[in-house]
Structure formats: structure tokens, C-alpha cells
N, C-alpha and C positions, 0 to 999 in steps of 0.2 A: 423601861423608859428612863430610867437614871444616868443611862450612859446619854441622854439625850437632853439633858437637863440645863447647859448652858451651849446647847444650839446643838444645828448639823444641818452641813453644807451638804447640798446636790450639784455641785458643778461637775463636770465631766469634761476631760480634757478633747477639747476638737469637737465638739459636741456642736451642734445646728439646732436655730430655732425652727427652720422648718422641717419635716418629716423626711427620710428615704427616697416616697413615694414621687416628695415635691419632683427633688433631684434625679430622679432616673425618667421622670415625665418632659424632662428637658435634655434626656441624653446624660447627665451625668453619676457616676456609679461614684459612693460614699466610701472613702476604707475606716471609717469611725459613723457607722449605722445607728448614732443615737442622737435624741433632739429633745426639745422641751416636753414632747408627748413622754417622755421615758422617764424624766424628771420629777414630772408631775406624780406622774404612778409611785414613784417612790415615796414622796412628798406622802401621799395618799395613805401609801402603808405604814409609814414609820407615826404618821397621826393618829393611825390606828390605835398604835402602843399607849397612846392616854386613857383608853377607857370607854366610856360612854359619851355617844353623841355631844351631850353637856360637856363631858370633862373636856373633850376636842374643843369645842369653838370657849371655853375659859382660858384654857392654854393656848388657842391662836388670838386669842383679842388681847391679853396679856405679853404679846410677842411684836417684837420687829421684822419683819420680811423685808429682807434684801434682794430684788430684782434685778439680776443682770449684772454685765452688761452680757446681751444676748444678739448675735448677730455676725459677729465677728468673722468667724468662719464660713457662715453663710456665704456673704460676702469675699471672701477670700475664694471662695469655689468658684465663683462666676467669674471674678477676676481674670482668675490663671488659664478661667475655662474660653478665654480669651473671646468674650461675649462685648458687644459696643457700651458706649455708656448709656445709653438709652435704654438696651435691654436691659442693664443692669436696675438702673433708675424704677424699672416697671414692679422689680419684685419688693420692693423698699415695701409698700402695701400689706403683704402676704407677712413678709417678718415681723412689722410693729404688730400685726393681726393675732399672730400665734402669741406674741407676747403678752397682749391685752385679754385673749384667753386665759393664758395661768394665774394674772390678776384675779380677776374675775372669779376664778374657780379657787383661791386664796381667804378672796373678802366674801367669797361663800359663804365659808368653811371657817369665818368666824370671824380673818383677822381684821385688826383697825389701826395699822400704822403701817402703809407700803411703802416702801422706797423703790423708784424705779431708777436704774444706774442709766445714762445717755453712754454713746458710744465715743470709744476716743477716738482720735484724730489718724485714721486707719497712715495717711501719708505721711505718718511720721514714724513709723515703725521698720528697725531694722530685720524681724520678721520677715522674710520674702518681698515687702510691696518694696521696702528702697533697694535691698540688695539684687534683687529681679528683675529691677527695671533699670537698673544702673547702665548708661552706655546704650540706653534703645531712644533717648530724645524727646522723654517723656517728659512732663510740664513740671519741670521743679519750681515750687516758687521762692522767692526772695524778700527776706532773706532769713527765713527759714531751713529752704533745700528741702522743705517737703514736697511731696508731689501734690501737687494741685488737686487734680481730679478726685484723687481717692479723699481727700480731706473735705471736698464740696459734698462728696456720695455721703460721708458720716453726718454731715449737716443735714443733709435732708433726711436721713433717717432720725435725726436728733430731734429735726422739725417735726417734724410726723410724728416721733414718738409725743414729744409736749403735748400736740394736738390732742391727740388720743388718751394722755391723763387729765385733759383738759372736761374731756367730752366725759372719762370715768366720774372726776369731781361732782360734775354736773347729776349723772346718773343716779349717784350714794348721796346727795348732797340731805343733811339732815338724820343721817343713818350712826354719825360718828367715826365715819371714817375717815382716815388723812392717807391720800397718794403723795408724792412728796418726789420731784426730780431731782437727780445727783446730774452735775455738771462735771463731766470728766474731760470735755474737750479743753476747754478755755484753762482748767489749771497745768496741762500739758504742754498746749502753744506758748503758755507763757514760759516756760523752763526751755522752752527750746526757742524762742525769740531772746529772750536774755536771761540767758544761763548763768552770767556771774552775779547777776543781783541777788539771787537765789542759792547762792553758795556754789553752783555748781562749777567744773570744766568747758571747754572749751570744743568740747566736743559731745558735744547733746544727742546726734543723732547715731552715735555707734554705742554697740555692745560693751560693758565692760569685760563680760568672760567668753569667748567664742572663740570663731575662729581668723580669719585673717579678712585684710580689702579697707575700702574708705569704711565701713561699717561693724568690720569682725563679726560678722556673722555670713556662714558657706549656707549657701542659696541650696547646697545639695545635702544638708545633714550630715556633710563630713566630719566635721568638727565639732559638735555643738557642745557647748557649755560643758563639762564633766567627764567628754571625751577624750581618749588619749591626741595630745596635738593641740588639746584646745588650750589657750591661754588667757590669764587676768588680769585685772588693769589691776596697780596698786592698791586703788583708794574706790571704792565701790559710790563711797556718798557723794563721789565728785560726777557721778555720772547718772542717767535717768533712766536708759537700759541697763536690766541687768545681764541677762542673754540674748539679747533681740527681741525675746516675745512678754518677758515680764518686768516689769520696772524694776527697780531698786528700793529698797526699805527709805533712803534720803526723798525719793520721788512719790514712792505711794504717802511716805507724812507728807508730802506738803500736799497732792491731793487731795487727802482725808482730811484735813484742816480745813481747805476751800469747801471743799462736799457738805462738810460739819456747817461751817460759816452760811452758806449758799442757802441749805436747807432748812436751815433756822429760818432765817430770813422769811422766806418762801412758808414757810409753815407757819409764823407770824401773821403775814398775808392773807394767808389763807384763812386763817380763824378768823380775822379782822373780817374779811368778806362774808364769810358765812355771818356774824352776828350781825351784821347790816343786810342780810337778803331778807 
């Protein structure tokens, strides 16, 4: 257990919050077969290594659990799977669901501090959604230059997710537990609304290291970040991509600063609420 003693992450790269099953029940086949159902099991065994039922829920109540952001790909599947937005809108339900399951099976299993991460602003990522749709007439808006659509889809998953910590609160209220949402849209839009107040460039919505186009990132994994061909901006902290898919070290501080700030807040709220119920 010692090698586990200041944390261990379960993210898995491409990973889905829903199962296999969901996706091959709608016709689509996964080439990354893992989801928060696999996560969780690990989650499960490595709690193991504390001990005795007690020792477990001592070391999860004494612990921060970090939730997410979970979705992403999901989402990204349906996308490309060139599904309407409506159908896409219907699974938004099913994702926040499986999410509110591992909660759940978390504040089981002891813990009493969840942070649930909200989703970021899918239409702003040079990721496949801008470079994909680049030259098809799709709704950029202004004067961001994100796509519209995909950035509406993240809100209502964002909505939905509040909802549903809203309804957890309720559920544990009196138990000592705290849920706690991270806000990762609103500090994003803002670096890519205005980018120089924020230290950054002038160019918010491209990669710094990839490969070529308005975005420097190849839509067909030509070039990605590390590959031969691919190239880097000089100055990394001037920019919010760092490869299309992960931010930059300048972009995730200022995020975590907000998240930190937001969640205080929020957590502040929260206690105040609870000793008035």
C-alpha cells in the first residue's frame, strides 16, 4: 500500500463513461473497450491493499476523490458517429447516470470529500471537433470560433451533471459528506474570449506542438505531437493547447486556480446551508 500512499490515479486514456455494451447496442464498435465500469474495479482492488473493511472506509474518509471529467469520449463517439443532435442530447442521461453510480459506490466505501470535475467546452478543442469540422459550415461562434453546438452539448451535460450532485447532496445530507463541482468550462471560455488578459497569444484555439492547418493538429494522426514532422510553438505558456487534446501547464494553472477558487466558494455554501437545514 505504500506505493499508494500519496494518491493513484485511474484514468485511462480514451476510456468512456459508458460500458462496450452501451455502444455496440447503437451499432458502434469501441477500439479502447474500457469505461468507468473497469475503473471502478480497479478503484476496488487497490482499496483493497489497506486492510480491513475499517482500515478502507478510514483511508477513504480521510481522502479527496477526484471525479472526472468523464464523458468526453463518449461524446466524441457519437459525434463522429455522425448521429443528429438530438440523438445525441438523449444519451447526456445515461453518461451523468454511470457517473453518479461510481460516486455513490465511492461515498459507500467511506469517502467524504468528492469533487466532481464538469466538462469542458468540447467546441473548443483542436482535438478533432475544430479540426474535423473545419470547411463543412458548421456553427462557429463569435467571437470565440468555437463551434456552437458542441459547446451547448457540454452545458447540458454540465447542467445535468449539477443536477444530479444536487440530488446526491440531498440524499447524504447529515451524513458529512461534501460533493463539490469543478467548473472547467467558464475558466477555458474565458482564455479563449480574451486571451491577452490572461498572458496568453493570439492564438487560443491552435495546438502549440502538432502538426500543421488553422489549428496544428492533423485530423488523421499524421503528425501528432512527438512525431516525426510534427512541430512546436516557441513559447508553450503563450498558448492553451498543448497538442490539441491536453492543455498546457500556463492553461491547466489558471484552471486549477478557478476550480480551487469556485470550490471554496461552493463548499462554503454548502456548510452554511447544511447548518441552517
Amino acid at each position: 500500500m505504500a506505493d499508494f500512499q500519496q494518491g493513484v490515479n485511474f484514468a485511462y486514456g480514451r476510456s468512456t463513461a459508458l460500458g462496450p455494451e452501451f455502444f455496440e447496442s447503437k451499432g458502434f464498435t469501441l477500439l479502447m473497450p474500457v469505461s468507468l465500469a473497469n475503473q471502478t474495479e480497479w478503484f476496488k482492488n487497490v482499496l483493497q491493499l489497506a486492510g480491513s473493511v475499517e482500515e478502507q472506509r478510514k483511508l477513504m474518509a480521510t481522502s479527496l476523490v477526484m471525479m472526472g471529467e468523464m464523458g468526453i469520449h463518449d461524446y466524441l463517439i457519437f459525434v463522429t458517429g455522425k448521429l443528429t443532435e438530438v440523438e445525441i442530447r438523449t444519451f447526456v442521461p445515461h453518461i451523468v447516470g454511470a457517473i453518479r453510480s461510481v460516486i455513490t459506490e465511492v461515498i459507500d466505501a467511506g469517502a467524504k470529500t468528492v469533487v466532481v470535475r464538469g466538462m469542458i467546452p468540447l467546441g473548443c478543442q483542436p482535438l478533432l471537433m475544430l479540426s474535423l469540422f473545419e470547411g463543412t459550415g458548421a456553427d462557429y461562434s463569435r467571437p470565440t470560433g468555437c463551434l456552437a453546438r458542441l459547446n451547448d452539448l457540454a452545458r447540458k451535460h454540465n447542467h445535468a451533471l449539477i443536477g444530479m450532485i444536487l440530488e446526491l447532496r440531498r440524499a447524504y445530507r447529515g451524513t458529512g459528506v461534501s460533493i463539490l463541482y469543478a467548473d472547467q468550462m467558464d475558466p477555458v471560455i474565458k482564455l479563449v474570449f480574451e486571451p491577452s488578459k490572461y498572458g496568453f497569444g493570439d492564438k487560443p484555439l491552435a495546438a502549440c506542438c502538432g502538426g500543421s492547418g488553422t489549428y496544428n493538429f492533423d485530423p488523421t494522426f499524421a503528425t501528432l505531437c512527438g512525431m516525426p514532422g510534427a512541430n512546436k510553438c516557441a513559447d508553450p505558456s503563450k498558448y492553451v493547447s498543448w497538442d490539441g487534446v491536453h492543455l498546457t501547464d500556463a492553461a491547466n494553472r489558471h484552471v486549477a486556480g478557478n476550480v480551487l477558487r469556485s470550490t471554496m466558494l461552493r463548499q462554503t455554501s454548502y456548510t452554511a446551508d447544511q447548518a441552517s437545514s
